[in-house]
N, CA, C, O and CB atoms as a CASP TS submission, in Angstrom:
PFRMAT TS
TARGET T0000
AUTHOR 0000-0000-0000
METHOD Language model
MODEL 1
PARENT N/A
ATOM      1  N   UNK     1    -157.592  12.634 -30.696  1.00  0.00           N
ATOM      2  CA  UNK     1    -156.590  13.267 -29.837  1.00  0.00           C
ATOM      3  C   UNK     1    -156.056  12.265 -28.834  1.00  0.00           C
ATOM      4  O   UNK     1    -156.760  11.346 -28.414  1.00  0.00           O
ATOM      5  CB  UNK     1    -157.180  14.487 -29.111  1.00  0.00           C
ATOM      6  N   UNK     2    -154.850  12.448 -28.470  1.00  0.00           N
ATOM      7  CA  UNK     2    -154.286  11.994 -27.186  1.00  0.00           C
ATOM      8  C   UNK     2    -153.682  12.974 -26.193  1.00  0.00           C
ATOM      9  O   UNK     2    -153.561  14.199 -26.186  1.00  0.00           O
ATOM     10  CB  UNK     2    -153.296  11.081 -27.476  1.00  0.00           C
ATOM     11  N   UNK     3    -153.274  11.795 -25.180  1.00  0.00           N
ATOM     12  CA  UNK     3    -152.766  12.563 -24.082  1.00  0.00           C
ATOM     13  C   UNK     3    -151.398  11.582 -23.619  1.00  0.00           C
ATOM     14  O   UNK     3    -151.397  10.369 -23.406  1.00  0.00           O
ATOM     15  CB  UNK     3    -154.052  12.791 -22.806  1.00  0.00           C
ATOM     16  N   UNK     4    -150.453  12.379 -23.558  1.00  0.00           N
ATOM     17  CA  UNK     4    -149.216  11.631 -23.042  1.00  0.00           C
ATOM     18  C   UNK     4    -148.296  12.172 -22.106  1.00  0.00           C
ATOM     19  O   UNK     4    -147.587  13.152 -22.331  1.00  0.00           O
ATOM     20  CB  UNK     4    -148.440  11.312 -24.046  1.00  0.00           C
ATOM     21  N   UNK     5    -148.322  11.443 -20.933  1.00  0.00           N
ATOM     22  CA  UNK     5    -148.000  11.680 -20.169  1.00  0.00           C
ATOM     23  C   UNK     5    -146.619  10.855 -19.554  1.00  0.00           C
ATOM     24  O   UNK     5    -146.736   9.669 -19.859  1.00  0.00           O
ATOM     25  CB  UNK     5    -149.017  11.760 -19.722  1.00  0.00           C
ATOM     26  N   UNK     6    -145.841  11.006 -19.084  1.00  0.00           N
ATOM     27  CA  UNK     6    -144.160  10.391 -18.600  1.00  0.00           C
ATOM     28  C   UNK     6    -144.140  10.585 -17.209  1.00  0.00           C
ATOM     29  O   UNK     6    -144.048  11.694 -16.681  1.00  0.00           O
ATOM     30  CB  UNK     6    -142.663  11.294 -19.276  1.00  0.00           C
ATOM     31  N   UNK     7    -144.187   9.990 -16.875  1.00  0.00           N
ATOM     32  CA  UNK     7    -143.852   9.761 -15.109  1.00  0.00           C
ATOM     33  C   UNK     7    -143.862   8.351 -14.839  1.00  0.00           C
ATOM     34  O   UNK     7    -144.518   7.503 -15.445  1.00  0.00           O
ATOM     35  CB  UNK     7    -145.072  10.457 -13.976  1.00  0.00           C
ATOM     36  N   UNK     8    -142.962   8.149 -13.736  1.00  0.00           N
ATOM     37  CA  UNK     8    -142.885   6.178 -12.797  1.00  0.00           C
ATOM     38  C   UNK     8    -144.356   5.499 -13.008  1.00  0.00           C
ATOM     39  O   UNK     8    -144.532   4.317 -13.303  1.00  0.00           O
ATOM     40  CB  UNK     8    -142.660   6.220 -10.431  1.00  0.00           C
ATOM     41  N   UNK     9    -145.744   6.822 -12.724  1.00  0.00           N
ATOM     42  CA  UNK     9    -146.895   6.072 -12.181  1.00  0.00           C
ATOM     43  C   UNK     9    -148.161   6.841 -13.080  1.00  0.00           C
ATOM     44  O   UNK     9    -149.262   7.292 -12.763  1.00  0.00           O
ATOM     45  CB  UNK     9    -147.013   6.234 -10.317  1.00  0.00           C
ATOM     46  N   UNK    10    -147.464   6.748 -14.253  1.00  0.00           N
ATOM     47  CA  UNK    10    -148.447   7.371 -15.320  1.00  0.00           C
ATOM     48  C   UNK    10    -149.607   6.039 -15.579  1.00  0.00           C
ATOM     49  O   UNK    10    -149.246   4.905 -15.895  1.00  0.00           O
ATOM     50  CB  UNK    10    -147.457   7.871 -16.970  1.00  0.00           C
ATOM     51  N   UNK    11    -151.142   6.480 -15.357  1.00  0.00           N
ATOM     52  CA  UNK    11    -151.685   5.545 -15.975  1.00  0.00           C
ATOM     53  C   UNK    11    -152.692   6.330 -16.533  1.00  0.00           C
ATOM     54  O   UNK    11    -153.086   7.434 -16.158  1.00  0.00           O
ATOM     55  CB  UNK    11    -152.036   4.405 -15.228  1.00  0.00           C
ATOM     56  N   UNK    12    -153.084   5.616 -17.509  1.00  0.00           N
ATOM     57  CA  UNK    12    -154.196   6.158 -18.810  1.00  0.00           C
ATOM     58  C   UNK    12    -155.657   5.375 -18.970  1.00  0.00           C
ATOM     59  O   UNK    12    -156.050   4.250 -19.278  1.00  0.00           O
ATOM     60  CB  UNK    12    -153.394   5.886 -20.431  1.00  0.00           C
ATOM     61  N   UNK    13    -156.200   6.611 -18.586  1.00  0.00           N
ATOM     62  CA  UNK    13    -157.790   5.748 -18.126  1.00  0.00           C
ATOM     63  C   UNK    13    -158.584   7.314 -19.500  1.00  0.00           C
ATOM     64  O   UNK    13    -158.246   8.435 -19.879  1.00  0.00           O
ATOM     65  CB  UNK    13    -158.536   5.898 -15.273  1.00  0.00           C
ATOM     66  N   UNK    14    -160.226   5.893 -19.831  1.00  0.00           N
ATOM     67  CA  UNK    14    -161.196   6.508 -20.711  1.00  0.00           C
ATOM     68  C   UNK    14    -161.514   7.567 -19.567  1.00  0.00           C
ATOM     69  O   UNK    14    -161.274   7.417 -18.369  1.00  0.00           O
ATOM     70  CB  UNK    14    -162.528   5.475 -21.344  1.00  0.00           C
ATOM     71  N   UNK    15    -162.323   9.080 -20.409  1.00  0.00           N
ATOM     72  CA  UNK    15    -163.324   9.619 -19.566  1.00  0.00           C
ATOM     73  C   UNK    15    -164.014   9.420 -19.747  1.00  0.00           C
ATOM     74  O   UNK    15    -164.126   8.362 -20.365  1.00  0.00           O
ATOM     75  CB  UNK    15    -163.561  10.476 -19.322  1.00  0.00           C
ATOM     76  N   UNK    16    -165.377  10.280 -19.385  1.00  0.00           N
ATOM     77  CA  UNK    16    -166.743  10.168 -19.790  1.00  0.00           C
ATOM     78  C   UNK    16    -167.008  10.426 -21.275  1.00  0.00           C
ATOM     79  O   UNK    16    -168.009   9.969 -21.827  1.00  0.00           O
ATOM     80  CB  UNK    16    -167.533  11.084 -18.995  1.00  0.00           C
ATOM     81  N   UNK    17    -166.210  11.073 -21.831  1.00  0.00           N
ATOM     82  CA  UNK    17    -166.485  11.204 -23.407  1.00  0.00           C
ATOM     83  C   UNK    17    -165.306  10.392 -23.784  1.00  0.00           C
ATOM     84  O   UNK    17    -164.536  11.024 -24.508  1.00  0.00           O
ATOM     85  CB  UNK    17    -166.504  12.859 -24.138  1.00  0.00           C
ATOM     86  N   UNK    18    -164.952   9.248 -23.528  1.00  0.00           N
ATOM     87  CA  UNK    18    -164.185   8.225 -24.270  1.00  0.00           C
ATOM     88  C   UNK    18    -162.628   8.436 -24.847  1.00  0.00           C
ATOM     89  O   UNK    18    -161.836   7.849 -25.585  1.00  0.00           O
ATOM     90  CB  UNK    18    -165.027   7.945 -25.402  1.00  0.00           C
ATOM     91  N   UNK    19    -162.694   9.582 -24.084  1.00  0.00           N
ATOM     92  CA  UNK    19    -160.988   9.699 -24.363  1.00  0.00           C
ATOM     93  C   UNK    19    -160.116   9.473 -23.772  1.00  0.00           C
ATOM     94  O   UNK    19    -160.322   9.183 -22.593  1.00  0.00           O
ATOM     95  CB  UNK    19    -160.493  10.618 -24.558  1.00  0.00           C
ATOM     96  N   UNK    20    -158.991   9.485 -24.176  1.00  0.00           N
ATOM     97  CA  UNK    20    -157.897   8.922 -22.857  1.00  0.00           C
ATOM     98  C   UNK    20    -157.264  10.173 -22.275  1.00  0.00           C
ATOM     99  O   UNK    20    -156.967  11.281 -22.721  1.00  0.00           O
ATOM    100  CB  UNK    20    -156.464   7.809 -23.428  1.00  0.00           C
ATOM    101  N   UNK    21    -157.145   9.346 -20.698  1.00  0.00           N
ATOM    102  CA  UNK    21    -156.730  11.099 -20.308  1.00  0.00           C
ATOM    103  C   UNK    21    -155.344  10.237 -19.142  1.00  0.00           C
ATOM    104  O   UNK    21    -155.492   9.158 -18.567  1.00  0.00           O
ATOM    105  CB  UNK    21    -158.629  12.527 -19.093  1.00  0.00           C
ATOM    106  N   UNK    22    -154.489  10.851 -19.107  1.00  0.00           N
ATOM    107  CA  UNK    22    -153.396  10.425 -18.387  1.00  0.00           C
ATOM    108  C   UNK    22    -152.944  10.892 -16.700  1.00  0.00           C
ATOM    109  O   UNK    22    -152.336  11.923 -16.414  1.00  0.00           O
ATOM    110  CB  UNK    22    -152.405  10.816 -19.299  1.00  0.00           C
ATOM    111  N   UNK    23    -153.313  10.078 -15.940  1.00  0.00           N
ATOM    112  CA  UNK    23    -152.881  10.315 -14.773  1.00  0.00           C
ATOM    113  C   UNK    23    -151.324  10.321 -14.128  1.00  0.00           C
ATOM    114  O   UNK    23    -150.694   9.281 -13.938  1.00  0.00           O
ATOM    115  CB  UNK    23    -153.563   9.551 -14.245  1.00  0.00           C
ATOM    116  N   UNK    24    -150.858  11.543 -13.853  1.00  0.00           N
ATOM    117  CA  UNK    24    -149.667  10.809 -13.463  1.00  0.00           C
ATOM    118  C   UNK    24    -149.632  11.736 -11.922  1.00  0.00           C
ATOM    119  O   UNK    24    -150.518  12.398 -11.382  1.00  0.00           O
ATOM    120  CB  UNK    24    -148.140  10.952 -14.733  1.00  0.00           C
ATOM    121  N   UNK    25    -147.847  11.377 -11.408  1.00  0.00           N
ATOM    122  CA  UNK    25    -147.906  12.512 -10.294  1.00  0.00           C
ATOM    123  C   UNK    25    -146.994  13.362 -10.753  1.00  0.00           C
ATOM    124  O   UNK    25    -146.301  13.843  -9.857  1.00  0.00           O
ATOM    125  CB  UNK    25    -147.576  12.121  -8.780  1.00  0.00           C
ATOM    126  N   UNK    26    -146.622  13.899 -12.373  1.00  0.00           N
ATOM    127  CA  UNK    26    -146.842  14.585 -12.759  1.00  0.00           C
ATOM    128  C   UNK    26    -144.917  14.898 -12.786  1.00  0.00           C
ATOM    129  O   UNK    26    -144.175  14.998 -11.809  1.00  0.00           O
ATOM    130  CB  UNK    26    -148.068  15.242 -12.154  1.00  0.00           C
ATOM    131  N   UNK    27    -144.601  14.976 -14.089  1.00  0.00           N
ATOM    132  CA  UNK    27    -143.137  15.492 -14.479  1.00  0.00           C
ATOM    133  C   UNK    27    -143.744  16.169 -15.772  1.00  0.00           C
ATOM    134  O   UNK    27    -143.363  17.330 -15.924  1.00  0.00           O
ATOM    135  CB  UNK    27    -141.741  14.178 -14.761  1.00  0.00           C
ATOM    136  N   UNK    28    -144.686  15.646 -16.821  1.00  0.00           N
ATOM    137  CA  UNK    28    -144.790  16.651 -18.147  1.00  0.00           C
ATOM    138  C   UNK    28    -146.506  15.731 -18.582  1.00  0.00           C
ATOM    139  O   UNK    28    -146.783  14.533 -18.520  1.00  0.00           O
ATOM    140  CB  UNK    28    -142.956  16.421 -19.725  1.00  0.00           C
ATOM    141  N   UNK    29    -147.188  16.701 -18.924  1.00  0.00           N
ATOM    142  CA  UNK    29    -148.629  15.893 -19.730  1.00  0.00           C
ATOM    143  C   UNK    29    -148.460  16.725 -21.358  1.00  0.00           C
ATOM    144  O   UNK    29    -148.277  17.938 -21.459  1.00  0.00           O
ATOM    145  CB  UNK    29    -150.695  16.431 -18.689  1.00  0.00           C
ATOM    146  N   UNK    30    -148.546  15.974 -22.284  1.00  0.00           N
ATOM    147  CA  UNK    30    -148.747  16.718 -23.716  1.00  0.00           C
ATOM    148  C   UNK    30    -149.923  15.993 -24.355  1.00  0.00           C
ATOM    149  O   UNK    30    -150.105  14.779 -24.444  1.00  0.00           O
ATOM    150  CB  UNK    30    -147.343  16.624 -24.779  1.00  0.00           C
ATOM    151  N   UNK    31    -150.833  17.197 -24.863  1.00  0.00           N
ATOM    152  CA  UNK    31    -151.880  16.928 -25.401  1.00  0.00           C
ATOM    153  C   UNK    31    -151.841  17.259 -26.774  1.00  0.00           C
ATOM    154  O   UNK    31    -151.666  18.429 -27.114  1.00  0.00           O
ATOM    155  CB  UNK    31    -152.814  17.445 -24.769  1.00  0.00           C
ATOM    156  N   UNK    32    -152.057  15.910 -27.997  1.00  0.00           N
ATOM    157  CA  UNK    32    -151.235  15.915 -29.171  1.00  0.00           C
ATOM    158  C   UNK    32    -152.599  15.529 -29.702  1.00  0.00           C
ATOM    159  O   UNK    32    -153.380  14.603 -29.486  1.00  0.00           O
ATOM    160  CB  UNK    32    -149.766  14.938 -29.371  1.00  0.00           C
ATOM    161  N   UNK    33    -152.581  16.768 -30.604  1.00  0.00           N
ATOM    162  CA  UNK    33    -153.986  16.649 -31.738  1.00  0.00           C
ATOM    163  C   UNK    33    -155.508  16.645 -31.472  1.00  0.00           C
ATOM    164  O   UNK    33    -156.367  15.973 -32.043  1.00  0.00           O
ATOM    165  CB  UNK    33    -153.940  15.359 -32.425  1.00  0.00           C
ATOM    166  N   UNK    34    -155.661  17.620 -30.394  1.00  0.00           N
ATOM    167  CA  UNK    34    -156.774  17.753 -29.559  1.00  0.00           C
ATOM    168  C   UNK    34    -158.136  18.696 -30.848  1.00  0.00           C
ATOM    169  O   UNK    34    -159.266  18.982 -30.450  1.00  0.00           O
ATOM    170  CB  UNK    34    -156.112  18.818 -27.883  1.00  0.00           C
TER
END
C-alpha cells in the first residue's frame, strides 16, 4: 500500500510497521491499495 499526499510541505516518512505514511498540512491524502 501507499499513501499520497499533495501539498507545498508534503513529506513521507516509514512508520513503525514500515510503511509510508505522508505528512502534509494537508489539501488531499489518498490511500491507494491498502
Amino acid at each position: 500500500s501507499s499513501i499520497w499526499a499533495v501539498d507545498g510541505l508534503t513529506r513521507s516518512v516509514p512508520n513503525s510497521n514500515g510503511r509510508m505514511i505522508s505528512k502534509s498540512s494537508s489539501l488531499f491524502t489518498r490511500d491507494n491499495g491498502t
